[in-house]
N, C-alpha and C positions, 0 to 999 in steps of 0.2 A: 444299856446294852444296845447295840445296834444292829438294827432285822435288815436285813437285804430284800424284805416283799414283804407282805401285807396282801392275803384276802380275805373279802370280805362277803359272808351269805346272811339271808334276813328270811328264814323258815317259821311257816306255821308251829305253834306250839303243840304240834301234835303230834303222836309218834311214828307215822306212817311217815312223815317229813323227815325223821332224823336219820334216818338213810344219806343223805344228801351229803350232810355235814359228815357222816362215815366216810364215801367216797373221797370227797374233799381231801380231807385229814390222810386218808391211806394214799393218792396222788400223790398229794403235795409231799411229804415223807418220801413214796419212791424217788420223786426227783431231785430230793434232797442226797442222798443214797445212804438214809436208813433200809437196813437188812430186813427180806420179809419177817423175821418174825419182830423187830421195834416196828414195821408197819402193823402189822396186827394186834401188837399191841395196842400200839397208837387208836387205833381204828378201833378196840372194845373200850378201852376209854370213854372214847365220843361218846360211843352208846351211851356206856353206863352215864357218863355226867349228865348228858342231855334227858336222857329219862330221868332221872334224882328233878330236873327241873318240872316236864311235865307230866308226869305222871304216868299211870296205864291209860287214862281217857283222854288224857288232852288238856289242854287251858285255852282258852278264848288268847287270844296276843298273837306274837310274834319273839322268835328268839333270835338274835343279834349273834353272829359267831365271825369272832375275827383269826384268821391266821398267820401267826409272825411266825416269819422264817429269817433265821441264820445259818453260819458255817456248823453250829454249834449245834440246834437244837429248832424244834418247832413248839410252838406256845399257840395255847386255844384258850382264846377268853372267849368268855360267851354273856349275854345279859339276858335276861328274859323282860319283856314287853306286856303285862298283862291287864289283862282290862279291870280283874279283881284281884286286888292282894292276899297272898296265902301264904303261909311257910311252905320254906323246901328244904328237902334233908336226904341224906343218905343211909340209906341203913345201916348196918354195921357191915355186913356181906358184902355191899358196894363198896365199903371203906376199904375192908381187905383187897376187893379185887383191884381199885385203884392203885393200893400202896404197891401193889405187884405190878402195875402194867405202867407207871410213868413214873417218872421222879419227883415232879412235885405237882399236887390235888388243891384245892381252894373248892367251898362251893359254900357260900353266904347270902345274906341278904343285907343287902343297903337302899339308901335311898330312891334310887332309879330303880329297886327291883332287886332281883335275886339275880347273881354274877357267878361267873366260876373261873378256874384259871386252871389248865393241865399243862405243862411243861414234859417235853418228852427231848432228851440230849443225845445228839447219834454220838455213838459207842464206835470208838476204832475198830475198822475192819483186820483180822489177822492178814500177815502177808500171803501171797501167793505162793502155794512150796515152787522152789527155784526149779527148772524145767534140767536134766541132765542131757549135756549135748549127743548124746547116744540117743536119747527121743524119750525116755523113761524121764520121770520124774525119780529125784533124789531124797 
């Protein structure tokens, strides 16, 4: 696939920080011209993924979040960076609300750490109703 941009944020694993990476994700999305509600989507997402990584208190590290943009679609990988290894998981309530809000979820643990991937694909806009040359709309 080929992304037209690439950015990159390097946040505290804490949850007060994941704001950051919200904005981010809902920006980048507007400028792409996903529709506010694929931005909000997009943007509980984040949330949810990034907390599945650190938790309600925090992890000592840093979390890695890259954003790939295309014509197509915006992709959030993220790593987490932490000083002590731990499992990360989602609940099942996160599972659902992911399956609802992006197209496709990833959140594992490898080697470097615990990874995620959300994939979010802009949706055709409908057309414009055609304007009636009398000033009404048709």
């Amino acid at each position: 696939m080929r992304y037209e941009g690439e950015v990159r944020l390097t946040l505290p694993a804490r949850p007060e920080y994941i704001g950051l990476a919200r904005v981010t994700a809902a920006g980048l999305a507007s400028r792409l011209g996903f529709t506010y509600d694929q931005v909000e989507d997009l943007r509980l997402a984040v949330d949810e993924i990034c907390h599945g990584l650190t938790g309600n208190s925090g992890r000592d590290g840093t979390i890695e979040v890259r954003f790939l943009l295309s014509p197509e679609s915006l992709t959030v990988r993220g790593q987490g960076r932490f000083q002590a290894p731990g499992p990360v998981a989602l609940s099942e309530m996160s599972e659902v609300i992911l399956d609802a809000l992006v197209d496709e979820h990833f959140l594992g643990d490898g080697a470097g750490g615990p990874h995620f991937e959300l994939v979010k694909r802009l949706e055709p806009r409908a057309p414009a109703p055609a304007s009636d040359p009398r000033g009404g709309l048709t």
